[in-house]
Structure formats: C-alpha cells, structure tokens
N, CA, C and O atoms as a GROMACS GRO file, in nm:
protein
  548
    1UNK      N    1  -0.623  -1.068   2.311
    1UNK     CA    2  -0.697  -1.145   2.212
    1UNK      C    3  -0.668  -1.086   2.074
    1UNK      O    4  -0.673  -0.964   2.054
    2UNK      N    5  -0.641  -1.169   1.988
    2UNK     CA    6  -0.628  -1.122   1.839
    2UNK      C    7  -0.691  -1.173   1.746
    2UNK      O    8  -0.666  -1.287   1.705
    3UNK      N    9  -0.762  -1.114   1.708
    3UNK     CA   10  -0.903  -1.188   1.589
    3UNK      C   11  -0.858  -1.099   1.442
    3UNK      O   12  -0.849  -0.979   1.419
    4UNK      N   13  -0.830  -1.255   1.336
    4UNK     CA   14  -0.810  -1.199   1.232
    4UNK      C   15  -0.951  -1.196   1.145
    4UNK      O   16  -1.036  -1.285   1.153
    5UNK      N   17  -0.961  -1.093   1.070
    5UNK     CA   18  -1.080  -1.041   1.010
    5UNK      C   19  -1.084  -1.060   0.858
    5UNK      O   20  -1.020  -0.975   0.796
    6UNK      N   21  -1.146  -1.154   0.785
    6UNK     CA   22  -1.151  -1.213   0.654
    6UNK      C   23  -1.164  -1.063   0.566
    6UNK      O   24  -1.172  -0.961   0.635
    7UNK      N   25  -1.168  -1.051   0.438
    7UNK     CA   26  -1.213  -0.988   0.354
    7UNK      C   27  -1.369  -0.925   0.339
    7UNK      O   28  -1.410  -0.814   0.302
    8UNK      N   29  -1.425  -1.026   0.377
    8UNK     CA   30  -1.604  -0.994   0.370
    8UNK      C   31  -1.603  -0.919   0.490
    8UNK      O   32  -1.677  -0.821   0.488
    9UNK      N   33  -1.532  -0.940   0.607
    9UNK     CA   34  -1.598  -0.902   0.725
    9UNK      C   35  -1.544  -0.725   0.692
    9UNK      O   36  -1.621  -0.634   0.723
   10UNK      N   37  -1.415  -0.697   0.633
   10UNK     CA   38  -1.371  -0.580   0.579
   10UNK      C   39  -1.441  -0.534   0.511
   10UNK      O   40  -1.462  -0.416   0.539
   11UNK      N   41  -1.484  -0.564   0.442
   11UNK     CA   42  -1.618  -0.502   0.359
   11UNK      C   43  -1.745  -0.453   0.423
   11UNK      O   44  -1.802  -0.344   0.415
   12UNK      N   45  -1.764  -0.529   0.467
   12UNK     CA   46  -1.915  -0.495   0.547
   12UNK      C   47  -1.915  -0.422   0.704
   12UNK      O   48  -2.008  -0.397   0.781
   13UNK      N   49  -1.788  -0.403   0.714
   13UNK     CA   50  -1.786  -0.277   0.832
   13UNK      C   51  -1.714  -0.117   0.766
   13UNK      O   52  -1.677  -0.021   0.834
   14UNK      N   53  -1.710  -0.127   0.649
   14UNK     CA   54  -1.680  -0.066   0.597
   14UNK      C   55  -1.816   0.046   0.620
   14UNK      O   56  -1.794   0.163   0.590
   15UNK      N   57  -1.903   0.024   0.654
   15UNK     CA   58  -2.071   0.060   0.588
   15UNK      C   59  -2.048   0.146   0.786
   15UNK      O   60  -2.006   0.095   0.890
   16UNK      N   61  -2.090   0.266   0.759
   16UNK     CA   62  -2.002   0.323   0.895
   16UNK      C   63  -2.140   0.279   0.982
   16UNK      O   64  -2.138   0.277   1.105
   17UNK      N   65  -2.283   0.238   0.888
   17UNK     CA   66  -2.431   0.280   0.989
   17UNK      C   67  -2.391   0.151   1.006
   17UNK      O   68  -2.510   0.123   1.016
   18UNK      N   69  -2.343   0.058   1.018
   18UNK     CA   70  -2.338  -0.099   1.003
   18UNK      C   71  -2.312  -0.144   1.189
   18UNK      O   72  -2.225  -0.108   1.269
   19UNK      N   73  -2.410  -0.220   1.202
   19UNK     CA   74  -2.354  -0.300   1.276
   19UNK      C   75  -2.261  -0.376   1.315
   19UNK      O   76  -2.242  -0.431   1.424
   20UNK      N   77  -2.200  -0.376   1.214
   20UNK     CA   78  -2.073  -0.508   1.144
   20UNK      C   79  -1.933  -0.388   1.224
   20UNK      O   80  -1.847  -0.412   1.309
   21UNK      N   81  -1.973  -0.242   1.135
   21UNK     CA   82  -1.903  -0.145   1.180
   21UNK      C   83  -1.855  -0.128   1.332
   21UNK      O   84  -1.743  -0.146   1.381
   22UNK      N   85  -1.996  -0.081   1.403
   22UNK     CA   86  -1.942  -0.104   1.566
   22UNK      C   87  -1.937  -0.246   1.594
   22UNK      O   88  -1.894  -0.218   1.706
   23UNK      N   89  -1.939  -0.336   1.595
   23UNK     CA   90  -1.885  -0.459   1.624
   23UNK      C   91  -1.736  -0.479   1.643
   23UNK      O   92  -1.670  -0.516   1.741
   24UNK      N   93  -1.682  -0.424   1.455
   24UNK     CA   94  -1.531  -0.380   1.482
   24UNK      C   95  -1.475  -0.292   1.536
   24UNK      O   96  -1.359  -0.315   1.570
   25UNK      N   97  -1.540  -0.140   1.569
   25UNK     CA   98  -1.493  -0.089   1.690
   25UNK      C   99  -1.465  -0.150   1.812
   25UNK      O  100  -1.367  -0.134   1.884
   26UNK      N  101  -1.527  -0.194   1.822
   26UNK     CA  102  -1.628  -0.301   1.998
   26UNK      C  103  -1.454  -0.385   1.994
   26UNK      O  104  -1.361  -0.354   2.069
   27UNK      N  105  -1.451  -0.457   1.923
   27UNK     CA  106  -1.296  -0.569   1.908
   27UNK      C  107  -1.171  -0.475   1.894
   27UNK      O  108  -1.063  -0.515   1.939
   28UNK      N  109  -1.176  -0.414   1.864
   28UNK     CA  110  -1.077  -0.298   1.887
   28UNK      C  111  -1.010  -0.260   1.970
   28UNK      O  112  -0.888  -0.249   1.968
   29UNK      N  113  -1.106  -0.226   2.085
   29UNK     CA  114  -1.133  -0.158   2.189
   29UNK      C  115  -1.070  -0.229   2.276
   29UNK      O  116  -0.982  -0.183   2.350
   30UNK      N  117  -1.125  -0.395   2.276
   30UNK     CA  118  -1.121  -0.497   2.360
   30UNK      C  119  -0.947  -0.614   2.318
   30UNK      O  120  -0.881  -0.698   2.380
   31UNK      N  121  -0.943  -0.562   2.209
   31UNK     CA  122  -0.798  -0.687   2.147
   31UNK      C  123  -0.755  -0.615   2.009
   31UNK      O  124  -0.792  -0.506   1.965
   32UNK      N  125  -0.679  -0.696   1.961
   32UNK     CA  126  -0.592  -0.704   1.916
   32UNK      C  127  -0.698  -0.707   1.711
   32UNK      O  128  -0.735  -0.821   1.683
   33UNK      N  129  -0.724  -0.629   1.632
   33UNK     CA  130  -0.793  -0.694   1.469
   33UNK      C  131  -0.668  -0.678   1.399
   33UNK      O  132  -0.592  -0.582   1.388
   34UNK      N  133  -0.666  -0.823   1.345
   34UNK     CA  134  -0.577  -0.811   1.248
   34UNK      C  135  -0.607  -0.881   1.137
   34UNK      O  136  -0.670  -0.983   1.164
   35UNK      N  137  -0.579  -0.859   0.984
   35UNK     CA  138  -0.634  -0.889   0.874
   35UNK      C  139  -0.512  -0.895   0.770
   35UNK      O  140  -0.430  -0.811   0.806
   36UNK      N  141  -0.477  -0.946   0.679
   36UNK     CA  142  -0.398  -0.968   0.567
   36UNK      C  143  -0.348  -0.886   0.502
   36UNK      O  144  -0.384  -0.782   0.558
   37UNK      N  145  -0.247  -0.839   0.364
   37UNK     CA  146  -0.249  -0.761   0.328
   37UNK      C  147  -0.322  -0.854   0.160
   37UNK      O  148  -0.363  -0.776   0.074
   38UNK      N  149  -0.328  -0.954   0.140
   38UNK     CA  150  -0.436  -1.016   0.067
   38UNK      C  151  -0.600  -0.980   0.074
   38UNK      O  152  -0.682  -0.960  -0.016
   39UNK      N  153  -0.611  -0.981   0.193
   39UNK     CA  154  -0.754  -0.972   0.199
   39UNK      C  155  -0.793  -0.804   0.234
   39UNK      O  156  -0.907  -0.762   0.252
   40UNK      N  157  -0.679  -0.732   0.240
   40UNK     CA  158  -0.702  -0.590   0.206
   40UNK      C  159  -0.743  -0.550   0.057
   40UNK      O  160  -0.853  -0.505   0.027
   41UNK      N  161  -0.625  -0.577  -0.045
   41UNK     CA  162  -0.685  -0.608  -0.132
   41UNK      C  163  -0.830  -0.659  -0.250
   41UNK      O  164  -0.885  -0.635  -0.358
   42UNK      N  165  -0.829  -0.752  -0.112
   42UNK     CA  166  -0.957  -0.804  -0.180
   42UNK      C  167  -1.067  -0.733  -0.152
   42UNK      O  168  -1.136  -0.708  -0.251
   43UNK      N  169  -1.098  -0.700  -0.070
   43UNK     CA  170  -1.196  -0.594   0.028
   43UNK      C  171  -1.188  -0.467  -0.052
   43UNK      O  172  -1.291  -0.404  -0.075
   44UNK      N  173  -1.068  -0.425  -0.099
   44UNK     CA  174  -1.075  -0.275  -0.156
   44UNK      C  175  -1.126  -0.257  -0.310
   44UNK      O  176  -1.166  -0.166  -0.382
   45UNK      N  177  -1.094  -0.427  -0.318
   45UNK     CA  178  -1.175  -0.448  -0.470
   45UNK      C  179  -1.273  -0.429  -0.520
   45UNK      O  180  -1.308  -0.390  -0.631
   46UNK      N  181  -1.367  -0.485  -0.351
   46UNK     CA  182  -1.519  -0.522  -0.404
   46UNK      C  183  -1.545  -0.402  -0.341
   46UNK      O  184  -1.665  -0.377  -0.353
   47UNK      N  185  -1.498  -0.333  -0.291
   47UNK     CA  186  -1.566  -0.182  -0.244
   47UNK      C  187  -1.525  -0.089  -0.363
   47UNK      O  188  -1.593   0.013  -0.348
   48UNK      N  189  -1.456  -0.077  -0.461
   48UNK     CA  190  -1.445  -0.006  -0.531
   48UNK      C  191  -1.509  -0.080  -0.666
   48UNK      O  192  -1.513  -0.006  -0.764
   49UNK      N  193  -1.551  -0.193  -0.681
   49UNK     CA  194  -1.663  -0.258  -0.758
   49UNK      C  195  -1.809  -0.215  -0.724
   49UNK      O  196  -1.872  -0.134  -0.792
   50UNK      N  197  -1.858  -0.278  -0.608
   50UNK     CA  198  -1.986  -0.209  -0.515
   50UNK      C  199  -2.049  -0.152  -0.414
   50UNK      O  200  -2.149  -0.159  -0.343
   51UNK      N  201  -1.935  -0.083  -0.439
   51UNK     CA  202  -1.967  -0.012  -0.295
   51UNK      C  203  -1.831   0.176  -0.246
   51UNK      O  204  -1.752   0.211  -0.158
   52UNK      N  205  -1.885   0.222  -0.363
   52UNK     CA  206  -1.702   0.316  -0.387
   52UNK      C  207  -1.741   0.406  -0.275
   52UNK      O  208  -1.642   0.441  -0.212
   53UNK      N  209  -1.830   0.444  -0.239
   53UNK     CA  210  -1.879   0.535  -0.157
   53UNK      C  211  -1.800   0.501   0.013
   53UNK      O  212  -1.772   0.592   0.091
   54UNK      N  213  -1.779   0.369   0.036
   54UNK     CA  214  -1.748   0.327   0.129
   54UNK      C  215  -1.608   0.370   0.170
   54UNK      O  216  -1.568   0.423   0.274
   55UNK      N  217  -1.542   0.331   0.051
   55UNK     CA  218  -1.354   0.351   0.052
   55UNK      C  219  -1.341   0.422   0.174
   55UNK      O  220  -1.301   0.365   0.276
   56UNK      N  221  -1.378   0.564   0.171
   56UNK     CA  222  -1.262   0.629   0.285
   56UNK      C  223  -1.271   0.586   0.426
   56UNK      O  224  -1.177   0.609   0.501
   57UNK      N  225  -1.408   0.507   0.478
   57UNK     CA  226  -1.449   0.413   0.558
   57UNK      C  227  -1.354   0.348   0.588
   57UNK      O  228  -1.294   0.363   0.695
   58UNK      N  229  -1.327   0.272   0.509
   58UNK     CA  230  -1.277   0.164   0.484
   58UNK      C  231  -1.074   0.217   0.488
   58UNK      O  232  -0.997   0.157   0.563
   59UNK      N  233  -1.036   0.305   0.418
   59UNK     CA  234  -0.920   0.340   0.471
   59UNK      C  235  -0.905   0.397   0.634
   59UNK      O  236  -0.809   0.394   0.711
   60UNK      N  237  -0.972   0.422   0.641
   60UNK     CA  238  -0.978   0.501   0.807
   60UNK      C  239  -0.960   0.339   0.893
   60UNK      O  240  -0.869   0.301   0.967
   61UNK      N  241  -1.091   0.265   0.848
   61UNK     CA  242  -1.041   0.118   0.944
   61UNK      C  243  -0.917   0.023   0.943
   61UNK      O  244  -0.870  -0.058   1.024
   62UNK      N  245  -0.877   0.073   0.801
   62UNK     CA  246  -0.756  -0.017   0.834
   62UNK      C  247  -0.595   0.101   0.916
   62UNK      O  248  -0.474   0.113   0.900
   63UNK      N  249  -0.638   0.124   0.948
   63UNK     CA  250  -0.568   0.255   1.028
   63UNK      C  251  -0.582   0.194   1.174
   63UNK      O  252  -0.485   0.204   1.249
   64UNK      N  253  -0.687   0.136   1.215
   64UNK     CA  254  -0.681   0.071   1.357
   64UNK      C  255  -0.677  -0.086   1.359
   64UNK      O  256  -0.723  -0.161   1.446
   65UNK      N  257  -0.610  -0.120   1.245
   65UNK     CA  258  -0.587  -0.274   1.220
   65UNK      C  259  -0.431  -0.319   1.192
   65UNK      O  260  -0.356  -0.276   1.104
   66UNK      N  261  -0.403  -0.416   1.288
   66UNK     CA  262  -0.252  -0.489   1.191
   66UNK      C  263  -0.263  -0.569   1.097
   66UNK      O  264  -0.333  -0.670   1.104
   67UNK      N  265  -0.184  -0.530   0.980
   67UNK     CA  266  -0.249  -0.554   0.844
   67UNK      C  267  -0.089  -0.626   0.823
   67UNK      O  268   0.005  -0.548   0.809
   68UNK      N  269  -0.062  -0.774   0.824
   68UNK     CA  270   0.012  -0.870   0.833
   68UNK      C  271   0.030  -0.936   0.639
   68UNK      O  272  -0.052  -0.937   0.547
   69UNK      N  273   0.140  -0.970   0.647
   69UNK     CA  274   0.165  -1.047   0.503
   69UNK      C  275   0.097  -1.156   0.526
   69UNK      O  276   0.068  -1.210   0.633
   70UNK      N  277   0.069  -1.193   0.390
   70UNK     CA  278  -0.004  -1.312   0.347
   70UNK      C  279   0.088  -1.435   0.340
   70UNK      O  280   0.176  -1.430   0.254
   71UNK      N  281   0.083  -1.508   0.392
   71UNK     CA  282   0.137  -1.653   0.382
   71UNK      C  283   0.093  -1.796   0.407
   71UNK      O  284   0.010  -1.828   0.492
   72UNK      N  285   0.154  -1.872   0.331
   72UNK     CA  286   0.096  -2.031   0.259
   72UNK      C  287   0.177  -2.134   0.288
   72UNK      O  288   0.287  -2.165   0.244
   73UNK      N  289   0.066  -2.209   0.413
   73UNK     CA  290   0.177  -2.310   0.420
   73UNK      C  291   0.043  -2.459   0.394
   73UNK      O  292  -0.076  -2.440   0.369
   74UNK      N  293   0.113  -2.599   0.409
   74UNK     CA  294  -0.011  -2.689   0.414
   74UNK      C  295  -0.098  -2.668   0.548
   74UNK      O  296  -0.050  -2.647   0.660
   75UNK      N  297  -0.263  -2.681   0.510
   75UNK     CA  298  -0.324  -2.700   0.602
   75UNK      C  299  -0.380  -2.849   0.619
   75UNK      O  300  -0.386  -2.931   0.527
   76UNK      N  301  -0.424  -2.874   0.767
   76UNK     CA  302  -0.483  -3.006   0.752
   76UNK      C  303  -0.655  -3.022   0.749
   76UNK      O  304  -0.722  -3.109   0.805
   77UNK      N  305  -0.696  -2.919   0.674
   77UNK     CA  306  -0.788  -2.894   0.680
   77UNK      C  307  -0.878  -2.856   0.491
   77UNK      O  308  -0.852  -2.741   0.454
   78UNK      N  309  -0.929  -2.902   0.433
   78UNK     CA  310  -1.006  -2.862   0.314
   78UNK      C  311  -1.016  -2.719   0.294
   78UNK      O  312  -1.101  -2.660   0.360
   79UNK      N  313  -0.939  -2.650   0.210
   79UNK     CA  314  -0.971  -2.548   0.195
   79UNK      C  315  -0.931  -2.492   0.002
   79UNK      O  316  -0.839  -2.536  -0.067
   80UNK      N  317  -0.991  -2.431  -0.023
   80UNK     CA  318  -0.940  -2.337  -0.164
   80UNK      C  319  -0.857  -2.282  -0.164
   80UNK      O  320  -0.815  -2.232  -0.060
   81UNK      N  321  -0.791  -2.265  -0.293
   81UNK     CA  322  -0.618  -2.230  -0.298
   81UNK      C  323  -0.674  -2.054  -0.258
   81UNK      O  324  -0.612  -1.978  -0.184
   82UNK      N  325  -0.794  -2.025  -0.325
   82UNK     CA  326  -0.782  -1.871  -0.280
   82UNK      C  327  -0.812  -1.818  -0.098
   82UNK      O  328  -0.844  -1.710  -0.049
   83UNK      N  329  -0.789  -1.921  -0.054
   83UNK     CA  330  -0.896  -1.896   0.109
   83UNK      C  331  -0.800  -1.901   0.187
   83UNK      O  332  -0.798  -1.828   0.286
   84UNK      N  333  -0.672  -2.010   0.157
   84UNK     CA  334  -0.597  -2.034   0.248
   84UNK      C  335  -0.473  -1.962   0.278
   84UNK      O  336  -0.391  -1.990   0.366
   85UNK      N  337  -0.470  -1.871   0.199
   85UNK     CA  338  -0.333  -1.774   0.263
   85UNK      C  339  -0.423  -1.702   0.384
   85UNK      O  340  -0.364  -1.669   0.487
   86UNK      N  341  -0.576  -1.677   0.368
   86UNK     CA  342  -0.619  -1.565   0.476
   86UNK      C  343  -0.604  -1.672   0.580
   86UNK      O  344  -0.540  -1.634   0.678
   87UNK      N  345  -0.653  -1.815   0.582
   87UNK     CA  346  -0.641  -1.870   0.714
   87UNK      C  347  -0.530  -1.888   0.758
   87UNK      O  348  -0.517  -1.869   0.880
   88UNK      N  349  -0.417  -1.926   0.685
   88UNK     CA  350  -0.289  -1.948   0.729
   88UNK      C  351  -0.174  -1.809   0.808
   88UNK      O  352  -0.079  -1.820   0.886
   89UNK      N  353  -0.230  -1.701   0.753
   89UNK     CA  354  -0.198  -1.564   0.820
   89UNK      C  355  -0.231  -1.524   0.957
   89UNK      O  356  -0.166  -1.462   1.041
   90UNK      N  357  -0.358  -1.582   0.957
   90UNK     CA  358  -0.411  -1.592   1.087
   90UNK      C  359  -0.302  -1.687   1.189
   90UNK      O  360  -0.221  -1.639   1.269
   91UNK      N  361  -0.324  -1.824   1.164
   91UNK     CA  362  -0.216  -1.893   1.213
   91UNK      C  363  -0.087  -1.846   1.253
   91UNK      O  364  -0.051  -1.831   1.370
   92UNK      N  365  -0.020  -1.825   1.152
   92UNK     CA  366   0.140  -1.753   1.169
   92UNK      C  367   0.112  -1.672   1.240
   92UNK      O  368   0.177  -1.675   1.344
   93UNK      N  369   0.019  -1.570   1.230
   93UNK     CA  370  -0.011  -1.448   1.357
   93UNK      C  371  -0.038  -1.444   1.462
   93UNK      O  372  -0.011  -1.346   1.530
   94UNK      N  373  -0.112  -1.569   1.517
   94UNK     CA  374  -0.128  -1.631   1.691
   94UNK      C  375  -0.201  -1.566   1.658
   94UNK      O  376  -0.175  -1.456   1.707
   95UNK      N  377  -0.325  -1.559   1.573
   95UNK     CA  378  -0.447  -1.499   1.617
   95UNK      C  379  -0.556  -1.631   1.716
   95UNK      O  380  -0.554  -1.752   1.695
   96UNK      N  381  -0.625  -1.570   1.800
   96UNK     CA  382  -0.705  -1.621   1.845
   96UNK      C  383  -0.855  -1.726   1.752
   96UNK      O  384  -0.890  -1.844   1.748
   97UNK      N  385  -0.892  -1.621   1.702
   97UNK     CA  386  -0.997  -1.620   1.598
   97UNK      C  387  -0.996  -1.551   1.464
   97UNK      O  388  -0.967  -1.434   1.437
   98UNK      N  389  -1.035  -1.654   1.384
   98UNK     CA  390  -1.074  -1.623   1.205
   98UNK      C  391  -1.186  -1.612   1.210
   98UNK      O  392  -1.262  -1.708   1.227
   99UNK      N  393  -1.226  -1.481   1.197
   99UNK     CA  394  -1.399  -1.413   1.165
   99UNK      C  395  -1.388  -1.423   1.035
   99UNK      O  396  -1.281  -1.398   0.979
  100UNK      N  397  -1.520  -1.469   0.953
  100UNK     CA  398  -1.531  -1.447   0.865
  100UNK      C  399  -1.702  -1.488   0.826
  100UNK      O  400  -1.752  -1.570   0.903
  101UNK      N  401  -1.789  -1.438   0.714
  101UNK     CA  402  -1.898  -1.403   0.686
  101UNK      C  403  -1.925  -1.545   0.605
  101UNK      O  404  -2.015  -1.629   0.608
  102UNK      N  405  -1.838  -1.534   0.553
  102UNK     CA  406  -1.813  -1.641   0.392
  102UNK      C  407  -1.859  -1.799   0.467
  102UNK      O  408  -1.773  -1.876   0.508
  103UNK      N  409  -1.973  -1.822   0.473
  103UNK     CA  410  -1.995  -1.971   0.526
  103UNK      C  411  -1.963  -2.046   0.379
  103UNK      O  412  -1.869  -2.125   0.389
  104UNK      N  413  -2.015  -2.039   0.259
  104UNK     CA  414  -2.017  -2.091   0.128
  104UNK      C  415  -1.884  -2.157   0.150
  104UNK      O  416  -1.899  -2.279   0.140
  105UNK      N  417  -1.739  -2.118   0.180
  105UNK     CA  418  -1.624  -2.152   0.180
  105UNK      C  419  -1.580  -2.162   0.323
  105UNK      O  420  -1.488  -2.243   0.328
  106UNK      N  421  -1.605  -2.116   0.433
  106UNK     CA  422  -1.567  -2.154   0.546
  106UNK      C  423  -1.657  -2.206   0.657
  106UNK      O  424  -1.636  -2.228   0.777
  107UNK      N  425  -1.768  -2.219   0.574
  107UNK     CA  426  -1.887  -2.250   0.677
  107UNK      C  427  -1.847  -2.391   0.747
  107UNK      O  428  -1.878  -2.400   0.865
  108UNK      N  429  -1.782  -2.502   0.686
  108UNK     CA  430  -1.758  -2.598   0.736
  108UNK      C  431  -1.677  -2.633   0.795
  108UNK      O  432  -1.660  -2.749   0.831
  109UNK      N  433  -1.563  -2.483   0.835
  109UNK     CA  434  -1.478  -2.478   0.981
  109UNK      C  435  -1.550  -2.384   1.069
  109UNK      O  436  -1.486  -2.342   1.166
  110UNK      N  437  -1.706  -2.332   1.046
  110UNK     CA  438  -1.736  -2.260   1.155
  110UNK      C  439  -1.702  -2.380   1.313
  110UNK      O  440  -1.706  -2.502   1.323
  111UNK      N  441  -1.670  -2.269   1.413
  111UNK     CA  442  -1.629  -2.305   1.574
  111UNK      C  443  -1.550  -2.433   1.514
  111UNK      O  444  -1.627  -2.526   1.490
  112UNK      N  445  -1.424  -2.457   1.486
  112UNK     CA  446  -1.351  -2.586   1.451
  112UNK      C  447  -1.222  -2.457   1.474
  112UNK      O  448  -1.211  -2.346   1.422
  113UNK      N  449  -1.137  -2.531   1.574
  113UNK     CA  450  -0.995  -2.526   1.612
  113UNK      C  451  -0.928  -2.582   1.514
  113UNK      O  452  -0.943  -2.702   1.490
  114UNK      N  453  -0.822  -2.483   1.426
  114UNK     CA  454  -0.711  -2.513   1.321
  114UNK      C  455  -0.587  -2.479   1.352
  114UNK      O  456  -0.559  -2.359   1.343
  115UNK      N  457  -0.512  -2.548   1.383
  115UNK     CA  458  -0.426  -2.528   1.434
  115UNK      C  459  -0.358  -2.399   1.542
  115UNK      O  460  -0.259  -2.326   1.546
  116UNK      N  461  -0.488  -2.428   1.625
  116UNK     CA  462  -0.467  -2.305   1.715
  116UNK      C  463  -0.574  -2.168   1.717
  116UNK      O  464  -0.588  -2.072   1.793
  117UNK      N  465  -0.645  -2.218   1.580
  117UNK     CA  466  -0.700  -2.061   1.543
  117UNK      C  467  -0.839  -2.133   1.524
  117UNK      O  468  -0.848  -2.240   1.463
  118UNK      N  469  -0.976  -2.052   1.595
  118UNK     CA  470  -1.055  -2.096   1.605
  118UNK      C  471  -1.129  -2.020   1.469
  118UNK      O  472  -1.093  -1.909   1.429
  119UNK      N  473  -1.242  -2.104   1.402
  119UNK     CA  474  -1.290  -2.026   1.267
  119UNK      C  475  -1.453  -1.995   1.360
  119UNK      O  476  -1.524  -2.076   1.418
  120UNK      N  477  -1.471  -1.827   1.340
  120UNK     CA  478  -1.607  -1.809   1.357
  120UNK      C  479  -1.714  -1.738   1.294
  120UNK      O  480  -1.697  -1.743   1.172
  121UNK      N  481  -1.811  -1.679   1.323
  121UNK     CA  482  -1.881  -1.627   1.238
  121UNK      C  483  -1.885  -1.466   1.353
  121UNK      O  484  -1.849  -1.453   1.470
  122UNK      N  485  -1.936  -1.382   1.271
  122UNK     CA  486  -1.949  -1.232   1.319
  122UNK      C  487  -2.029  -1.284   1.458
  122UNK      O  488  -1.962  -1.310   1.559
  123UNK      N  489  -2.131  -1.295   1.459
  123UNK     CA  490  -2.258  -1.314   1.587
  123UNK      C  491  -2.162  -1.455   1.683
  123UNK      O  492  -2.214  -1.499   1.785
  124UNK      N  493  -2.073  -1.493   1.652
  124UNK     CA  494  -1.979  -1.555   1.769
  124UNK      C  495  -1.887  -1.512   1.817
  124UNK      O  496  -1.833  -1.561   1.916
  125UNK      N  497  -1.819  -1.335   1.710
  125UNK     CA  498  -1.750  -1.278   1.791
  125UNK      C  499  -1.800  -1.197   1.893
  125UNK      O  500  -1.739  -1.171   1.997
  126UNK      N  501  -1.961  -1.140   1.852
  126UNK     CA  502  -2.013  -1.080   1.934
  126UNK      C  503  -2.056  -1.119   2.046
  126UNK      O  504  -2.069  -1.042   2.141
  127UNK      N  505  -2.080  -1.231   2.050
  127UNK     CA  506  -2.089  -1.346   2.186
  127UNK      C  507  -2.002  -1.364   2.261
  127UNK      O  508  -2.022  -1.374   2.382
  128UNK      N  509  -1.840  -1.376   2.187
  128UNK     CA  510  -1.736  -1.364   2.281
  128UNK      C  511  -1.696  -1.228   2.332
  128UNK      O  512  -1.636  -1.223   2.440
  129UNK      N  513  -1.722  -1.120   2.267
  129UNK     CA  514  -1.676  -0.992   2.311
  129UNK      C  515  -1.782  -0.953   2.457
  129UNK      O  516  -1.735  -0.890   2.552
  130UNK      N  517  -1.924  -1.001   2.455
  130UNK     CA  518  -1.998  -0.978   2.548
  130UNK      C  519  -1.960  -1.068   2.654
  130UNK      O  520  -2.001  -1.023   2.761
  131UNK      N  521  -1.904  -1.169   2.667
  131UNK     CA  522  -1.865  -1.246   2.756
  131UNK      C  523  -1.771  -1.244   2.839
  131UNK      O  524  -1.740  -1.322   2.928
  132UNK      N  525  -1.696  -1.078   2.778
  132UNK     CA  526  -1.552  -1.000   2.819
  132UNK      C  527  -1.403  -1.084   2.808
  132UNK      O  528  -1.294  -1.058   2.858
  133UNK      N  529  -1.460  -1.221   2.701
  133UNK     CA  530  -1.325  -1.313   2.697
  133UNK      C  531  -1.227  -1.207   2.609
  133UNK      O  532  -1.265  -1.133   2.518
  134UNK      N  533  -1.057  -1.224   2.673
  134UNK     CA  534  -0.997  -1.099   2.583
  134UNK      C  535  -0.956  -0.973   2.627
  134UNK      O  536  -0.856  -0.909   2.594
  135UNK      N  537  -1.073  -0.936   2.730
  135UNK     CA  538  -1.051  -0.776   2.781
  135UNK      C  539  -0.961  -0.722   2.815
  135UNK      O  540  -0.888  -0.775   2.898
  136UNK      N  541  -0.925  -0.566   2.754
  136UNK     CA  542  -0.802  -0.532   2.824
  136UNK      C  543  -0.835  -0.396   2.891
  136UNK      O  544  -0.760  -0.298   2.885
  137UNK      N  545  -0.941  -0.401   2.947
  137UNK     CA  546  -0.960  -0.317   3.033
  137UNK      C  547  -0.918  -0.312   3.181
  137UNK      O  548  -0.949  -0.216   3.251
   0.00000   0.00000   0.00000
C-alpha cells in the first residue's frame, strides 16, 4: 500500500506528542508514505513560519518517507493550480491513497477515486490501517 501524504498532513505529524505523529508511524510500518518534493517544501515553510520548534521532527520523518518529484499533468477533476501537482504525484506514483487535512480545497474529492488514487482524510486512513488493508506483516 502506498499513501501519499499532502503538506498539512506533514506538518501536523511533525508535532512528535501528535496523534497525527503515530498515525504516520502506524502507515509506515504497514506500507509504503510517500509525499512530494513540493509539498516538502511547503510543510517546511509553515513549520519554520509556526511552528520552528518542530523542524528536526519533521527532518527525521522525512527520512522514513519517499519523497517523489512533483509533476503536472491535466486532471479530470476541479482542482487549484497550487493543489494539483500534489495530486498528480500521487497518481504518477501508484499511490493508493491521497491523505490530506485540507477539506477547504480537497474536501470535495474526500473518498472519490481519481484516476486510480483514492482522496482521504487522516481518520479514513486510520480506519483503513485498522482494517489491516495493505499489511505487510
């Protein structure tokens, strides 16, 4: 299983007491996290905007992540010029699932199949990880 991990969701497991945190251990463990080198970026932005304390967190996690180029192709799907290289990375990557926090901008592909890549929210990866879909144990 390979679940690509938006920017927000990088951010907020950054926070080591975080739930968000072991969650992304938990997917780790179980498949394949992989995330952008766009939305690394972006993540290292807003942690060094609000949140600087986090950084070395946050370098340590992307240490157990494949951190893939960003790329843009058409989608058939509504999206913002800034949103769609992270979904389309996903795509090119055979990821399974696009986690991401950001409903404001992706809320209206939450659980919607895009060309292969399902869009979800954190508490649906945790639903699928408890369900052992993925396991490589």
């Amino acid at each position: 299983m390979r679940v690509f991990l938006d920017a927000n969701v990088l951010f907020s497991a950054s926070n080591p007491d975080s739930n968000i945190a072991a969650l992304i251990k938990w997917l780790c463990r179980k498949g394949t996290a992989v995330t952008s080198d766009l939305a690394v970026v972006e993540a290292r932005k807003n942690l060094s905007l609000k949140r600087p304390a986090w950084r070395p967190v946050f370098e340590r996690l992307l240490e157990a992540l494949e951190v893939v180029p960003s790329t843009l192709f058409e989608l058939p799907v509504p999206l913002q010029e800034k949103d769609a290289p992270l979904l389309c990375s996903s795509i090119r990557n055979r990821c399974s699932f696009f986690v991401t926090g950001d409903k404001r901008d992706f809320g209206h592909l939450y659980d919607r199949r895009i060309e292969g890549v399902e869009v979800i929210s954190l508490l649906r990866l945790a639903e699928i990880l408890a369900a052992g879909h993925g396991q490589s144990d």
